[in-house]
N, C-alpha and C positions, 0 to 999 in steps of 0.2 A: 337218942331217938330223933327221927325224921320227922317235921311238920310241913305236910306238903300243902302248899295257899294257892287258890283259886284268885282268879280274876272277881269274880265274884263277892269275898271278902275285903278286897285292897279297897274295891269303889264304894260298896255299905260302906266300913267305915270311913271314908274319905267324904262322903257325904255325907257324914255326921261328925266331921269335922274329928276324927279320931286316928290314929295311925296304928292299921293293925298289926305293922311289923312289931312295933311296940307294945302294945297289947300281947303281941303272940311271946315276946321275950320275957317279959312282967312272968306268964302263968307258966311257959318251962324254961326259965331262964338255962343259957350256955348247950340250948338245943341246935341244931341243922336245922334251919329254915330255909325250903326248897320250892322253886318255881321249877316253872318249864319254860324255856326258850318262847314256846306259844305264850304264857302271858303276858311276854316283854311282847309282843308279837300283836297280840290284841288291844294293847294297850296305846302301841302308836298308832294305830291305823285309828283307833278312836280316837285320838290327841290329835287326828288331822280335821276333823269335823268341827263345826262349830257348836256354842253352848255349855253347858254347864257339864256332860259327862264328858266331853273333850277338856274345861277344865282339870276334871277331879283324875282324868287321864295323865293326863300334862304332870300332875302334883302325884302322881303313883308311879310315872319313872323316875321323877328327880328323886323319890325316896327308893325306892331302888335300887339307883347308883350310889345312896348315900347308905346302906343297910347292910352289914355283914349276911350275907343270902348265897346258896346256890343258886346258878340258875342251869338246868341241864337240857343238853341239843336233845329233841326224838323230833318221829315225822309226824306223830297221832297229835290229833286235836286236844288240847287243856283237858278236857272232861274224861278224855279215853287214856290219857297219860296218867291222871291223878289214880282213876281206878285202879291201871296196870299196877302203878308203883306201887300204891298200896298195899294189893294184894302180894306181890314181888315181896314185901318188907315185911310185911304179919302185922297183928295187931298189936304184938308188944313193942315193936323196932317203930311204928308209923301212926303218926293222926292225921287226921286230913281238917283243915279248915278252909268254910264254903258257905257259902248264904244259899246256893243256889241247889233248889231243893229237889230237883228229878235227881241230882250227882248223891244229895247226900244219902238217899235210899239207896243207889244203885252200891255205894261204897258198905251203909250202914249191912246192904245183905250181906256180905263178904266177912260181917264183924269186926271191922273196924270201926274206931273212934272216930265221931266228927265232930268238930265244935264249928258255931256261929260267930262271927261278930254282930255286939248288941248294939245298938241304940247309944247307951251308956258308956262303952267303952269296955265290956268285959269280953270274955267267952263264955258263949251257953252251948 
């Protein structure tokens, strides 16, 4: 199974001090966990800003680099990538995890599974 992560989730949890790679391996351990090129993407251009999500930036590629993950080229923005692939893979082959909640309607129409990163350090 594909678990395809949002920029979205890497920074929730990074901002509550939790690493959702980790998290996402803990509940399907020996899964595909997949970006898109746009979240490395998004991530440095925020890591160039100053404050606290330029931090939590900074601390979401060097895990990253450290995280067994795909990461795959397209030209579509994060949010139009995750829906395509989604739907691309079905809802048995694909979960998508997302904080960011216009994505996770748009994915959940298509019946797909989405999980949140909590507070706590789980998925809901």
């Amino acid at each position: 199974m594909r678990i395809l992560i949002d920029t979205s989730s890497i920074l929730f949890a990074l901002s509550n001090m939790k690493n959702v790679f980790q998290i996402i391996s803990d509940r399907f351990p020996k899964q595909e966990m997949v970006i898109s090129k746009g979240v490395v993407n998004e991530l440095e251009r925020l890591a160039k800003e100053k404050g606290n999500r330029a931090k939590l930036a900074r601390t979401a590629l060097m895990e990253i680099g450290s995280t067994a993950l795909k990461i795959e080229e397209n030209e579509l923005n994060v949010d139009r990538w995750i829906e395509n692939a989604a739907k691309d893979a079905g809802g048995r082959e694909c979960v998508v995890c997302t904080n960011d909640i216009n994505l996770k309607k748009k994915v959940r129409m298509h019946g797909i599974k989405v999980f949140s990163a909590t507070r706590s350090g789980t998925l809901r």
